[in-house]
C-alpha positions in Angstrom: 0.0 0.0 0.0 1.0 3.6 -1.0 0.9 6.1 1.3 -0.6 9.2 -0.2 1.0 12.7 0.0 -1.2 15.6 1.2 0.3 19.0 -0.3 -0.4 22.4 1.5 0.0 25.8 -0.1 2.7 27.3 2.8 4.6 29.8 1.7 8.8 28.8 0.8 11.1 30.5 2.0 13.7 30.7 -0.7 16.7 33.0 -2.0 18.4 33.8 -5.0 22.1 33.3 -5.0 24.1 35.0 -7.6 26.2 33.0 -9.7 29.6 32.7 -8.2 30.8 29.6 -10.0 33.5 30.4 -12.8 32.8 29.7 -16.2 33.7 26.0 -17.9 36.2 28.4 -20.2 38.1 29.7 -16.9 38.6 26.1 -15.1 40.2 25.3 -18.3 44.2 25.5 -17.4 46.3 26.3 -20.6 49.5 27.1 -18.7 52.5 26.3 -20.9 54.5 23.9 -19.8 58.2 23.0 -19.8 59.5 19.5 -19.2 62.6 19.3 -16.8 64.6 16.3 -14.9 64.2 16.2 -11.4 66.4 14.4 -9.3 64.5 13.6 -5.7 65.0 11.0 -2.7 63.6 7.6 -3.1 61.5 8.7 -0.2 60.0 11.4 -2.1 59.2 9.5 -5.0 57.8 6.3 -2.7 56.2 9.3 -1.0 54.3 11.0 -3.9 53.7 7.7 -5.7 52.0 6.2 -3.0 49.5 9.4 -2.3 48.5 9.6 -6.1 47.9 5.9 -6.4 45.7 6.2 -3.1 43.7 9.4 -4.6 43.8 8.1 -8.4 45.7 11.1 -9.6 49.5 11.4 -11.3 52.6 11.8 -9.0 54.0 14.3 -11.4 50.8 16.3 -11.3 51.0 16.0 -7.6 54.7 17.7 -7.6 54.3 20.3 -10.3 51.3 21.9 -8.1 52.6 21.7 -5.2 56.2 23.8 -7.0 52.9 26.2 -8.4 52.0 26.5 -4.4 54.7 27.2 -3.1 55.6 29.7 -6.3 52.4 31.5 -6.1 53.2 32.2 -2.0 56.2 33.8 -2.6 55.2 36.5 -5.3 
């Protein structure tokens, strides 16, 4: 057995929110890119390896954001 729903007409109290979500064009990253070699511990590596495997993503992705991070907090 289906119980029924009984609708009322009370008021909703609702809000418009502005759109604060950038655009699909401005999530889009086109920074250039330079290739490099990198010499790091094995510890590092095993270190940054292990934490994108666990999250699905790409160690080199991993270390070229946080160089980005820490580049962006020293300007």
């Amino acid at each position: 057995m289906i119980k029924k729903i009984k609708y009322s007409n009370e008021p909703v109290e609702a809000k418009v929110v502005s759109d604060f979500l950038p655009s699909p064009e401005e999530l889009i990253l086109k920074e250039k890119k330079q290739k490099v070699t990198l010499t790091l511990s094995e510890k590092s590596l095993k270190f940054f390896k292990a934490n994108a495997k666990k999250h699905g993503a790409s160690y080199q992705a991993m270390i070229r954001r946080l160089v980005d991070y820490y580049v962006a907090n020293q300007i």
